[in-house]
C-alpha positions as CSV (number, residue, x, y, z in Angstrom):
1,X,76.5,111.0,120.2
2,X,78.7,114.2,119.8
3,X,77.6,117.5,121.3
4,X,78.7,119.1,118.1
5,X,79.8,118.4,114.5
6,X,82.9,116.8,114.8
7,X,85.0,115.1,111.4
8,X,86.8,112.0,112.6
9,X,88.6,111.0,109.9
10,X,89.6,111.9,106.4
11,X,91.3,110.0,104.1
12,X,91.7,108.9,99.8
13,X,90.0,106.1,98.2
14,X,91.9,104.0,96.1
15,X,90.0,101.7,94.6
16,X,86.1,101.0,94.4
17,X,84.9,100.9,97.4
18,X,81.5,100.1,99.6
19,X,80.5,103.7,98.8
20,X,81.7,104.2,95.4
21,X,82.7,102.8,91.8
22,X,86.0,104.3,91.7
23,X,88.9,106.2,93.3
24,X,87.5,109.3,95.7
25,X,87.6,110.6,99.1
26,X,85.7,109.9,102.4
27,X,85.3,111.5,105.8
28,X,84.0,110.1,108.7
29,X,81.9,112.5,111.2
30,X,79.5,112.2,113.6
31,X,76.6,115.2,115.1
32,X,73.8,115.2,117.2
33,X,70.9,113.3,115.1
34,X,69.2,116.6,114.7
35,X,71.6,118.4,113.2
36,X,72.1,115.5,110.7
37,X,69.9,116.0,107.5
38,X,70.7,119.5,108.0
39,X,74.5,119.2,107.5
40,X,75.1,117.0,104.7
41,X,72.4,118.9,102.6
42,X,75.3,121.7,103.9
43,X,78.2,119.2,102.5
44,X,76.6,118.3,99.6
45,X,75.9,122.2,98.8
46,X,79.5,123.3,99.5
47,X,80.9,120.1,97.7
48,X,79.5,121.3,94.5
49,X,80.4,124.8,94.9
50,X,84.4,123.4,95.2
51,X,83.6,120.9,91.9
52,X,81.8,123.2,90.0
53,X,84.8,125.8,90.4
54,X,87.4,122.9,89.7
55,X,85.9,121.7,87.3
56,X,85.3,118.4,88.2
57,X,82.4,115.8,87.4
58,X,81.7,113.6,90.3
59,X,79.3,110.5,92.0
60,X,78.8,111.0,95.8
61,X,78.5,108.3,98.1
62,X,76.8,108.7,101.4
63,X,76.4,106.2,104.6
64,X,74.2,107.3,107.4
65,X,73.7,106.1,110.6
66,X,72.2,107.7,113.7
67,X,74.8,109.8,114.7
68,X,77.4,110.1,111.8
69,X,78.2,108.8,108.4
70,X,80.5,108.6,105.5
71,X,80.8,110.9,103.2
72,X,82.3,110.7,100.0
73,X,82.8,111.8,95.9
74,X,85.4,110.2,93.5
75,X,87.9,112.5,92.0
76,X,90.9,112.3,89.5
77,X,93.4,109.5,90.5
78,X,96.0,112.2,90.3
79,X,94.0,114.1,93.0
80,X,93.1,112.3,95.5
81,X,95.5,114.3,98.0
82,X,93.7,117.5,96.9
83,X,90.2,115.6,97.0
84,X,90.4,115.4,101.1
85,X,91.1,118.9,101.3
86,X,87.8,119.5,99.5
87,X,85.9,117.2,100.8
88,X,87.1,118.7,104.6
89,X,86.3,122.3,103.5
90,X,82.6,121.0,102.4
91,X,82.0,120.0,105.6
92,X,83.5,122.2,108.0
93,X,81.4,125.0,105.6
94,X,78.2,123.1,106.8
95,X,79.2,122.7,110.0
96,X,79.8,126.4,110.2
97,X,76.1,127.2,108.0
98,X,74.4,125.1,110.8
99,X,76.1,126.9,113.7
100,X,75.1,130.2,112.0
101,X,79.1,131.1,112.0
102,X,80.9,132.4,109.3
103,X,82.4,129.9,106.9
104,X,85.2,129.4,105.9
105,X,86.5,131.4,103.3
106,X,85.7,129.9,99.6
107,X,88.4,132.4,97.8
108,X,91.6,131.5,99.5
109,X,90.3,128.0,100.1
110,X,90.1,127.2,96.5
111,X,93.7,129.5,95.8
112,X,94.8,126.9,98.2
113,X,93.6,123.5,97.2
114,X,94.4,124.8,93.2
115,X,98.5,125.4,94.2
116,X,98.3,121.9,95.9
117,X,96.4,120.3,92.7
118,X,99.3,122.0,90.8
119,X,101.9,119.8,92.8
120,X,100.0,116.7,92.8
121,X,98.4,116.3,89.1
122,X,100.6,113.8,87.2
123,X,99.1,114.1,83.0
124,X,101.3,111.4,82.1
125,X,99.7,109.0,85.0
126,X,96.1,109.7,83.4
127,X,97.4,109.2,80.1
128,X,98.6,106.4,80.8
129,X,95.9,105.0,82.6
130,X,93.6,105.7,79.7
131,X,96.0,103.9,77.7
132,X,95.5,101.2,80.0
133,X,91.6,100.9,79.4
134,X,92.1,101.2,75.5
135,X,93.9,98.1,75.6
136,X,92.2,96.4,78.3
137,X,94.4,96.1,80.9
138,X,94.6,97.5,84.1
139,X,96.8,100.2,85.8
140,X,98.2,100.3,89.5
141,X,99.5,103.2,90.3
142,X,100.8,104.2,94.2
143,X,103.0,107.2,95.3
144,X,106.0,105.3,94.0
145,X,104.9,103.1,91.2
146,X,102.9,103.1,88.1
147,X,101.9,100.1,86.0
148,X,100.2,98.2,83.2
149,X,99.0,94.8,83.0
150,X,99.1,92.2,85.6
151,X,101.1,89.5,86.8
152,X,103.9,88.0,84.1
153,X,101.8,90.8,81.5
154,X,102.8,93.8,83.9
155,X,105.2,96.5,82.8
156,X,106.2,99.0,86.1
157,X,108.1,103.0,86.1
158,X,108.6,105.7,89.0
159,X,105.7,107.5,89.0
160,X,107.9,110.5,88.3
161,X,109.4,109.0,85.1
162,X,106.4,107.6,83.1
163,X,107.1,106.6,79.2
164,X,104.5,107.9,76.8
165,X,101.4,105.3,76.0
166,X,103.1,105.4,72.4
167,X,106.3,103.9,73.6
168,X,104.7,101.3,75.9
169,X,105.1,97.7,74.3
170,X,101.3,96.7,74.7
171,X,101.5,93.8,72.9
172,X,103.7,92.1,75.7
173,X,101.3,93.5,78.3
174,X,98.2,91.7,79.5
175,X,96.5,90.9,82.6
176,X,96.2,87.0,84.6
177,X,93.3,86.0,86.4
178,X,92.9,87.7,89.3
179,X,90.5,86.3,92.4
180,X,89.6,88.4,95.6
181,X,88.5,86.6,98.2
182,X,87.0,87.9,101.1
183,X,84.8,86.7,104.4
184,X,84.5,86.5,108.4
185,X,86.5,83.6,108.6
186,X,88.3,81.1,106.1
187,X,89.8,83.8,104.2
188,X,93.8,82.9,104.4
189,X,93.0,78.9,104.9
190,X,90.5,79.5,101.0
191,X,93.5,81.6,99.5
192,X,96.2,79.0,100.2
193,X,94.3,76.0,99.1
194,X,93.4,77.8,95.8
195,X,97.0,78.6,95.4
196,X,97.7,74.9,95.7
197,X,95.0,74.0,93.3
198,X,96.1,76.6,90.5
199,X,100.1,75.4,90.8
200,X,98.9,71.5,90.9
201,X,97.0,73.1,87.1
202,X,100.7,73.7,86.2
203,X,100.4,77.6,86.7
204,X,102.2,79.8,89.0
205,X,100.0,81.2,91.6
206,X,101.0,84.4,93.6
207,X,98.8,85.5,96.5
208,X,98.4,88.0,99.3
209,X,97.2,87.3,102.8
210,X,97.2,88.6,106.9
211,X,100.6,86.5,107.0
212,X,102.0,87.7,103.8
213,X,102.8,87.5,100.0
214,X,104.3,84.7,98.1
215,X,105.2,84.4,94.4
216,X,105.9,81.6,92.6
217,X,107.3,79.7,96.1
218,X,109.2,83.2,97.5
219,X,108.1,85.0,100.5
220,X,108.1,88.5,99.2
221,X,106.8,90.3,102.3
222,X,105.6,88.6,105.8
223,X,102.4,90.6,107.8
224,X,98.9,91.6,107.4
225,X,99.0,92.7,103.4
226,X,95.5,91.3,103.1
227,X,95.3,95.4,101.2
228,X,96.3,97.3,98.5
229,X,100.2,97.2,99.2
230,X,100.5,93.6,99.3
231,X,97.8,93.4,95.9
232,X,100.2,96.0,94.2
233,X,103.3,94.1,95.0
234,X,102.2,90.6,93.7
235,X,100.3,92.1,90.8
236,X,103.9,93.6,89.8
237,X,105.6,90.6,89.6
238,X,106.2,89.2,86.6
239,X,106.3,85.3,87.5
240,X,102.6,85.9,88.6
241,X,100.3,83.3,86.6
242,X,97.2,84.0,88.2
243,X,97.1,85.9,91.8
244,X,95.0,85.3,94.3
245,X,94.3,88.1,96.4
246,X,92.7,88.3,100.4
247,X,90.6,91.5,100.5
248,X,89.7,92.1,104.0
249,X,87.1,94.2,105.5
250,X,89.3,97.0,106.7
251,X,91.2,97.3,103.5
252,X,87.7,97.7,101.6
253,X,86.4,100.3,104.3
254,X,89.7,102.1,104.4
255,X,91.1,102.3,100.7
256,X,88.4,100.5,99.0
257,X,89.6,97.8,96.3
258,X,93.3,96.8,95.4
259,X,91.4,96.4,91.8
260,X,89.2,97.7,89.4
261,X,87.7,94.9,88.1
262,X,88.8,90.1,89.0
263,X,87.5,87.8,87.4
264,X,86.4,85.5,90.1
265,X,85.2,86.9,93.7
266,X,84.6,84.5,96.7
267,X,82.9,85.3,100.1
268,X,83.4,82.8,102.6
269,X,80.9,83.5,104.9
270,X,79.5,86.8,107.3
271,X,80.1,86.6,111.1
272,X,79.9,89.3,113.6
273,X,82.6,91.0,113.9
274,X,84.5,94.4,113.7
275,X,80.6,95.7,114.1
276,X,80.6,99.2,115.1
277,X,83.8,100.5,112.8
278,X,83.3,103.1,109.6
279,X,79.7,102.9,109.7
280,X,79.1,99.0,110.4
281,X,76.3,98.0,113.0
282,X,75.2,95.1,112.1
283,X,75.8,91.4,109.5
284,X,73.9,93.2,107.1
285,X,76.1,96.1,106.2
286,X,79.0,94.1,106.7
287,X,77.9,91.6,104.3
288,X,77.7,95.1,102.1
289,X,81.1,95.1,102.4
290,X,82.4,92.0,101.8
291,X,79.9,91.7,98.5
292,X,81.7,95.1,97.1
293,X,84.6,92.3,95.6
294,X,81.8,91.1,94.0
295,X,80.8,93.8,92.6
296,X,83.8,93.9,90.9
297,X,83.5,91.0,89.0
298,X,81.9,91.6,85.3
299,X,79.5,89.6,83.4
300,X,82.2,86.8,81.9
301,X,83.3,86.1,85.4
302,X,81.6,84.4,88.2
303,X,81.2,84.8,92.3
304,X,81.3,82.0,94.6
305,X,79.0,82.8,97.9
306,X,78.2,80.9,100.3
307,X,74.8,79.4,100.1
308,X,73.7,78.3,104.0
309,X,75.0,81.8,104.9
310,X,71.6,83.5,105.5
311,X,73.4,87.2,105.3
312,X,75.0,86.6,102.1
313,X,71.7,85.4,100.5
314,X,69.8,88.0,101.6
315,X,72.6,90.8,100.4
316,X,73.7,89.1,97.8
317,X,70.3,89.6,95.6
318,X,70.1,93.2,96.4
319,X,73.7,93.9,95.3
320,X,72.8,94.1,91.4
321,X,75.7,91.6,90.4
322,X,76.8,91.3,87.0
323,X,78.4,88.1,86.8
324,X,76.8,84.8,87.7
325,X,76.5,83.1,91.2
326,X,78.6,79.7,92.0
327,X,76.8,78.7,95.1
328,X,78.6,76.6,97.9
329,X,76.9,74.7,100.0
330,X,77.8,71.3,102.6
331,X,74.1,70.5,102.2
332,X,72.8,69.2,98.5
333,X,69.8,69.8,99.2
334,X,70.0,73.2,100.0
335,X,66.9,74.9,98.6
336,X,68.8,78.0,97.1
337,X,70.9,75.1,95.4
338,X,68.6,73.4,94.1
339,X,66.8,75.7,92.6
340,X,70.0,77.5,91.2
341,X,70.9,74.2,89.7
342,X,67.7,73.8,88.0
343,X,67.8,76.8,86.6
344,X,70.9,76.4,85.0
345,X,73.3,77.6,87.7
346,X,76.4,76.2,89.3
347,X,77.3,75.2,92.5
348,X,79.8,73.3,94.2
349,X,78.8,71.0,97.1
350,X,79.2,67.9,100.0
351,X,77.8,64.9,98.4
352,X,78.0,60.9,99.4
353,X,81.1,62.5,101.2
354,X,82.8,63.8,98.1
355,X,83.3,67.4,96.6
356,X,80.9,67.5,93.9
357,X,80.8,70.3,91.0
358,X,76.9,70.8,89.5
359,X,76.0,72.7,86.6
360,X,72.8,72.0,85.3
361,X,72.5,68.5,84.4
362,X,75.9,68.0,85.0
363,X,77.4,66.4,88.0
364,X,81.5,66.1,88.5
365,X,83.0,64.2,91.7
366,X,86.1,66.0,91.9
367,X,87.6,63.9,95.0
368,X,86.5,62.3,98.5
369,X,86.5,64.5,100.9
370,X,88.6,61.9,102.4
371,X,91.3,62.9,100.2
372,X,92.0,66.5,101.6
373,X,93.7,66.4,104.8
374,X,92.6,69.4,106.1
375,X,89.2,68.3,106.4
376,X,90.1,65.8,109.4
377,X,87.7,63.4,107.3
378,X,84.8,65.6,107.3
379,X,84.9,66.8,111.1
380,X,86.3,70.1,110.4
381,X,83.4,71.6,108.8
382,X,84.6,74.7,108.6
383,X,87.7,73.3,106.4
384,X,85.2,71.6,104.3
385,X,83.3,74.7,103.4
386,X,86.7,76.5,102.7
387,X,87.5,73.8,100.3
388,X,84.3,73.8,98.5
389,X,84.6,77.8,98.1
390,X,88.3,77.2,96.6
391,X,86.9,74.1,94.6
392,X,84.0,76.8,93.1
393,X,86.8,79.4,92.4
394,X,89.1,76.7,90.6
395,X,86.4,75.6,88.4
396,X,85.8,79.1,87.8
397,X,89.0,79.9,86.6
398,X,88.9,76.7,84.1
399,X,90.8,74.6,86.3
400,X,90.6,70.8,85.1
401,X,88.9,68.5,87.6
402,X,92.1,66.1,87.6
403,X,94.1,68.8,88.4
404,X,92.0,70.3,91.2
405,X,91.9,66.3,92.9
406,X,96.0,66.8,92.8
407,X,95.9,70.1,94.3
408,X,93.6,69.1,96.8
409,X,95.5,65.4,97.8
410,X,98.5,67.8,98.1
411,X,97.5,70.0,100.8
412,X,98.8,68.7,104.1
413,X,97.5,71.5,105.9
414,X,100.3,71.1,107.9
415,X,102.5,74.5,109.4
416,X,104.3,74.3,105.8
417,X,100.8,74.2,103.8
418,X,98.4,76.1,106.1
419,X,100.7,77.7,108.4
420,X,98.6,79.1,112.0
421,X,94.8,77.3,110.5
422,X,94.1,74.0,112.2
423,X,97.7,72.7,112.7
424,X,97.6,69.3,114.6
425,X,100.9,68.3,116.7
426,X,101.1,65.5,118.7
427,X,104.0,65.9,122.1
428,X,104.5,62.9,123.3
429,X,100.7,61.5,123.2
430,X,99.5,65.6,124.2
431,X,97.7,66.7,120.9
432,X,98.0,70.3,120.0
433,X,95.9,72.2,117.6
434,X,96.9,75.9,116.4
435,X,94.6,77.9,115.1
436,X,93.8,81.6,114.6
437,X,90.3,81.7,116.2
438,X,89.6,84.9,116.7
439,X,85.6,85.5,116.6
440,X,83.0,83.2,118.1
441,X,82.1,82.4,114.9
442,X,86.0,80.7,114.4
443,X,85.9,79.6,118.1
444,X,82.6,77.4,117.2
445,X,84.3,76.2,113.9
446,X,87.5,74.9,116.2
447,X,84.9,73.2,118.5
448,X,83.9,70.8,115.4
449,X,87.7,69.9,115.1
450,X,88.0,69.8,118.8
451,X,85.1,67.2,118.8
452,X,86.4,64.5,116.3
453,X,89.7,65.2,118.2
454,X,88.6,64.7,122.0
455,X,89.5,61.1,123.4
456,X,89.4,60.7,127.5
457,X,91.9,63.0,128.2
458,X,90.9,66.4,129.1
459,X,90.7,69.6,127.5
460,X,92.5,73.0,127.4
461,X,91.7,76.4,125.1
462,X,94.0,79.4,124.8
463,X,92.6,82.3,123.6
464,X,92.4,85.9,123.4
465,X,90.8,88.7,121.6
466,X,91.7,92.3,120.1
467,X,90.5,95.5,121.9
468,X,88.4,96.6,118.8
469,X,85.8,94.2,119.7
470,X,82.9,96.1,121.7
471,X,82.4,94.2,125.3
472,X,79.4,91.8,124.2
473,X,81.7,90.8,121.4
474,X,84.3,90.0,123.6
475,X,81.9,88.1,126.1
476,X,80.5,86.0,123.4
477,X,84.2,84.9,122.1
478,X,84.1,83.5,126.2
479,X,80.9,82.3,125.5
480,X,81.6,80.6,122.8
481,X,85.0,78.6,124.1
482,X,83.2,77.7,127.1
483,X,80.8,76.3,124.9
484,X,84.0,73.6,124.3
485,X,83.7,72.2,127.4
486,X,87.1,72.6,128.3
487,X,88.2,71.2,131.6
488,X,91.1,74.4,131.8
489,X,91.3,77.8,130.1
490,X,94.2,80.3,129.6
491,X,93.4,84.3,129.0
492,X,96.5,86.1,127.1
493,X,96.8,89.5,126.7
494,X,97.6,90.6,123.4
495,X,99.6,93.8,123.6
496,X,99.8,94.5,120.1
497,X,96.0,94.3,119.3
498,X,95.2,96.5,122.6
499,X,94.0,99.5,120.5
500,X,92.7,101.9,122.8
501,X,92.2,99.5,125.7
502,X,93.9,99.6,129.1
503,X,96.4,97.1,129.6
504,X,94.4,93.9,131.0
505,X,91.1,95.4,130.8
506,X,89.9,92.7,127.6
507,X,91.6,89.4,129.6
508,X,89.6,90.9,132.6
509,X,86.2,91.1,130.8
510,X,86.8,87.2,129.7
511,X,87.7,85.8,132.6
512,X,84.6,87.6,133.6
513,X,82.6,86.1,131.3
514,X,84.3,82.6,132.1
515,X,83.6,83.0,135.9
516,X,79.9,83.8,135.2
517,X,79.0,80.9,133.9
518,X,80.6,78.8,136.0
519,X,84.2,77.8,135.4
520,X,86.0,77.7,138.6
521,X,88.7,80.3,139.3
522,X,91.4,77.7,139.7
523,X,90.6,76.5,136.0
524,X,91.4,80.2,134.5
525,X,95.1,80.9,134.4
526,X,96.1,84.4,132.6
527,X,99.0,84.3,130.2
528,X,101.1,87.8,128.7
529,X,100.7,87.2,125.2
530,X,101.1,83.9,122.4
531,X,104.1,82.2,123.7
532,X,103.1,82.3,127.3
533,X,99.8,81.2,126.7
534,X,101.6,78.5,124.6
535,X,104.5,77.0,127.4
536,X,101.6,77.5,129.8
537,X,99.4,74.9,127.8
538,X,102.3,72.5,127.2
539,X,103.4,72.5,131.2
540,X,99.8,72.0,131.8
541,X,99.0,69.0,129.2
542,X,99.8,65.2,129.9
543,X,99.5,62.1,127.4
544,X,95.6,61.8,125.9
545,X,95.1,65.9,126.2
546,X,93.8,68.1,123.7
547,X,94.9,71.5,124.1
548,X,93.4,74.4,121.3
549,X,95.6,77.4,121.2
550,X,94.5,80.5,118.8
551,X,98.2,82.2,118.1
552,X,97.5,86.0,116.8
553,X,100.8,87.7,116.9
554,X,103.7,85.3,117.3
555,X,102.8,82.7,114.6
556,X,106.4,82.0,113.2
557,X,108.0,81.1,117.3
558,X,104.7,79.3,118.4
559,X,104.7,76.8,115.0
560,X,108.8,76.6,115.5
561,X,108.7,75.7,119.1
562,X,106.1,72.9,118.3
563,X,108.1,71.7,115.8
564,X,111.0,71.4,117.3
565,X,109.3,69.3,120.1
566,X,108.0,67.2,117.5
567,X,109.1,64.1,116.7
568,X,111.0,64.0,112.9
C-alpha cells in the first residue's frame, strides 16, 4: 500500500477494453485505502470539469481494488494522445484536493492540452471512420496507417494522406470473418488448428499468435504479436480469407481489443496466472478479461467457452452476452451441456471417442478422435479440449463437417504444424517432448502426455518460469512438475523474462520448492536458459527416457537442433 497517491501508469486505449466499449484512456494508481473513495470522487469531479470545457461526451470505467485501481473515459480516436494528458491532470488535481494543496492550474492546463489536440486531431480519420460504420465495415487506424474493411475487402492510406469517404471504392471493400481467441492455455495450439481447418474449407486463413503472423502460408512477422500490431497487420492483408486472431490477456489489459466487433470468440479455459497485474487478483477478474472478446461478438455470431471450466461458467452468465453460447465440453454428460442442448443450444463434445457437434436434436460425428494426431489418441487431454474449441469455432464459421475431418487428419502437430506445443522426437530410442508449459495449469496438461508416453525408462522435466509470477505462483509451477514424478529435473534461467527479478533469484525459489518436498539435490541440475537446459537433457537421457522440455525463448534453435538429430 503506498504512503501517498502515486499514478503508476498512463497510457491510450485502443480498442474495447475490460473497462470500456470503445477507444479511451486509463491510469493506473494506487493510495492508502482511506484516501480511496475520496480521490476518485476528486478524479471523477476534475474529469468533467476538463470534458465539459472540451467539449467532450464520455463513459468512465473504473476498477478498484484495495489499494489502487484503473481509471478510465473513452475519448475521440483522434485524441487519445491528448486523452492521457486529461485523464493525468484529473488525478493529480484530486490528489492535490485530498492533500489540501493547491491544484494544478485548470487555465494553462486546458491552453495546453487544447494546442496538443490541435496537433493530434486528424477530421479526415473520423470521417472516415464514420464512413466505415455507414457501410458496415470496420476501420483500423494506428499512427501510420488508416484502413477500411478486412482481410482481401481491406483498402489501407498514410494516416497523413487519407482520400475522402466519397472517393473510397466501397463496393470492393468488405470485412472476412474474424475470430479472437483467447485463454490461460491452448491459445496458439486452438489458433493453428483452426487455421488448418478453414484452409482444408478451401479458404485462406491468416492468423496472429505469441510466435508470429502468417498469411496465406508467408511468415509476415515472427514474436509475441498475440496484440493489436500483429491484428492490424494480417487484417491489412489482402489474401486474408478469414483471420484468426490470439488476443492475450496483456494486449486486452494494456490497449484493449485489436477489434471492434468478430464474429466468433473462443475462451480456452482460465488458469492462474499473471494474477496480481492491472488490477487482477484472482480467476474471477481474469476470466473478466478474457470474456471482454466475447463481448465483442454481436447477436448473429456465436462464442465457444469452455463448459467444465468452473470460472468461465460462473463469468460467463454475468457478462450480458449478445451472441449465443457454443459450449465445449470432453464430458457428454456435462450438466451445463445438457441442458444447453436441450434447450436448443450447441455444443461440441468427446463422444464414443469421436468429436461430436450437437445442436438440439442434432448430433454430427465429425471424426475419431483417433484421427487428429495431436491428440496422442486421447491422452493429451489438453489437445483434445483445444480441438473441440477449434471444432466449435469451425462450425461457427459455416465450415462443412467434411472439411473440418480433412483439416483435422491434416494436422501433424509436428514442429511444421504446431511448432513449440507437444512436439514428440524420438533420438535414438530417447523420446523428447517440447512444449511451452509455462503455468501449473500447462505443467499438469504435459503430465497427461507424459503419462501415455512413460515406458520403464526414466523421467526428466526442464522448466522454467518468468519473473512476473508472484513467489507462490512460481512454487506451485515446482509443485506441479514434481507432481510428474520425474526421476531428474533441470532449473533454467530465463534472462529475457527476468522482469524486475535478480538474476537467479526465480531458479533459486524452484529449486527451493523442488528440495522441500523431497527431490534430492543431486537430481536438480541448473541450466542458463533454453538451449542449455535442452543439451543438458539430451547428455542426460539414454534409450527408453522420456525427457519434457518447456522452450520459452529459443524456440526456432531448440526445434532445429532436434531435428537435425532426428532421423529423416
Amino acid at each position: 500500500m503506498a504512503a501517498r497517491p502515486v499514478r503508476t501508469d498512463s497510457r491510450r486505449l485502443t480498442g474495447p477494453s475490460r473497462l470500456l466499449s470503445r477507444a479511451g484512456a486509463v491510469i493506473e494508481v494506487t493510495f492508502p485505502d482511506r484516501d480511496g473513495n475520496r480521490l476518485i470522487a476528486g478524479w471523477r469531479h476534475h474529469l468533467h470539469r476538463m470534458l465539459e470545457a472540451l467539449g467532450w461526451t464520455a463513459e468512465l470505467g473504473e476498477l478498484c481494488w484495495p489499494g489502487g485501481a484503473s481509471l478510465a473515459f473513452t475519448a475521440p480516436l483522434d485524441a487519445l494522445y491528448s486523452a492521457t494528458e486529461v485523464n493525468e491532470w484529473a488525478w493529480d488535481a484530486a490528489v492535490a484536493d485530498a492533500g489540501g494543496e493547491a491544484e494544478p492550474a485548470f487555465d494553462p492546463a486546458i491552453a495546453a492540452i487544447r494546442e496538443h489536440l490541435a496537433q493530434e486531431r486528424n477530421p479526415g480519420l473520423l470521417a472516415l471512420r464514420d464512413a466505415a460504420r455507414t457501410h458496415g465495415v470496420a476501420c483500423l487506424s494506428d499512427n501510420r496507417t488508416a484502413s477500411v474493411g478486412l482481410g482481401s475487402g481491406s483498402r489501407s492510406w498514410p494516416v497523413a494522406d487519407l482520400p475522402q469517404p466519397a472517393q473510397v471504392p466501397w463496393a470492393e471493400v468488405h470485412n472476412v470473418p474474424t475470430v479472437l481467441i483467447t485463454g490461460s492455455n491452448g491459445k496458439t495450439t486452438t489458433v493453428r488448428l483452426l487455421a488448418a481447418l478453414v484452409e482444408a474449407a478451401g479458404r485462406v486463413p491468416g492468423y496472429t499468435s505469441t510466435d508470429g503472423v502468417r498469411a496465406g502460408g508467408e511468415t509476415l512477422a515472427s514474436g509475441d504479436y498475440a496484440g493489436s500490431e500483429g491484428a492490424r497487420l494480417l487484417l491489412r492483408d489482402r489474401r486474408v480469407e478469414t483471420a484468426i486472431l490470439e488476443t492475450a490477456r496483456g494486449g486486452i489489459l494494456r490497449r484493449g481489443l485489436p477489434v471492434e466487433c468478430a464474429d466468433v470468440a473462443v475462451v480456452t479455459n482460465i488458469a492462474e496466472d499473471h494474477i496480481g497485474e492491472f488490477g487482477v487478483f484472482d480467476c474471477a477478474g481474469l476470466a473478466d478479461v478474457k470474456l471482454v472478446v466475447a463481448r465483442a461478438v454481436p447477436s448473429s455470431g456465436r462464442v465457444v467457452l469452455n463448459a467444465e471450466d468452473p470460472w468461465l461458467a460462473d463469468r460467463a452468465d454475468a457478462a450480458g452476452l449478445a451472441a449465443p453460447i457454443v459450449w465445449f465440453a470432453l464430458d457428454p454428460s456435462h450438466p451445463r451441456v445438457r441442458a444447453h442442448v436441450a434447450d436448443g443450444g450447441q455444443a461440441c463434445v468427446l463422444q464414443d471417442g469421436a468429436f461430436v457437434l450437437l445442436g438440439g436434436t442434432r448430433r454430427d460425428t465429425v471424426a475419431p478422435v483417433d484421427a487428429l494426431p495431436i491428440t496422442f489418441g486421447g491422452a493429451a487431454r489438453h489437445n483434445v479440449a483445444n480441438a473441440l474449441a477449434a471444432i466449435a469455432a469451425a462450425a461457427a464459421l459455416g465450415l462443412p463437417t467434411g472439411a473440418i475431418a480433412r483439416g483435422l487428419a491434416g494436422f501433424a502437430g509436428s514442429a511444421r504444424d504446431n511448432p513449440g506445443r507437444a512436439n514428440l522426437f524420438d533420438i535414438g530410442g530417447v523420446r523428447v517432448v517440447v512444449d511451452f508449459a509455462h503455468n501449473p495449469h500447462g505443467m499438469a496438461a504435459l503430465g497427461d502426455l507424459a503419462r501415455a508416453l512413460r515406458g520403464s525408462g526414466r523421467v526428466l522435466v526442464a522448466l522454467g518460469q518468468a519473473g512476473d509470477r508472484d513467489d507462490a505462483s512460481i512454487r506451485e509451477l515446482a509443485r506441479a512438475a514434481h507432481a510428474l514424478a520425474p526421476d531428474h529435473v533441470i532449473v533454467k534461467e530465463m534472462d529475457k523474462y527476468r522482469r524486475g527479478r535478480a538474476p537467479g533469484e526465480v531458479p533459486a525459489l524452484i529449486v527451493d520448492e523442488l528440495r522441500r518436498l523431497g527431490l534430492p539435490a543431486e537430481s536438480i541440475s541448473t541450466a542458463p536458459d533454453d538451449m542449455g537446459a535442452l543439451r543438458l537433457a539430451l547428455r542426460w537421457g539414454r534409450p527408453g527416457d522420456l525427457l519434457l522440455v518447456t522452450i520459452h525463448v529459443d524456440q526456432q534453435p531448440a526445434l532445429e537442433l532436434l531435428g537435425s538429430l532426428t532421423p529423416s
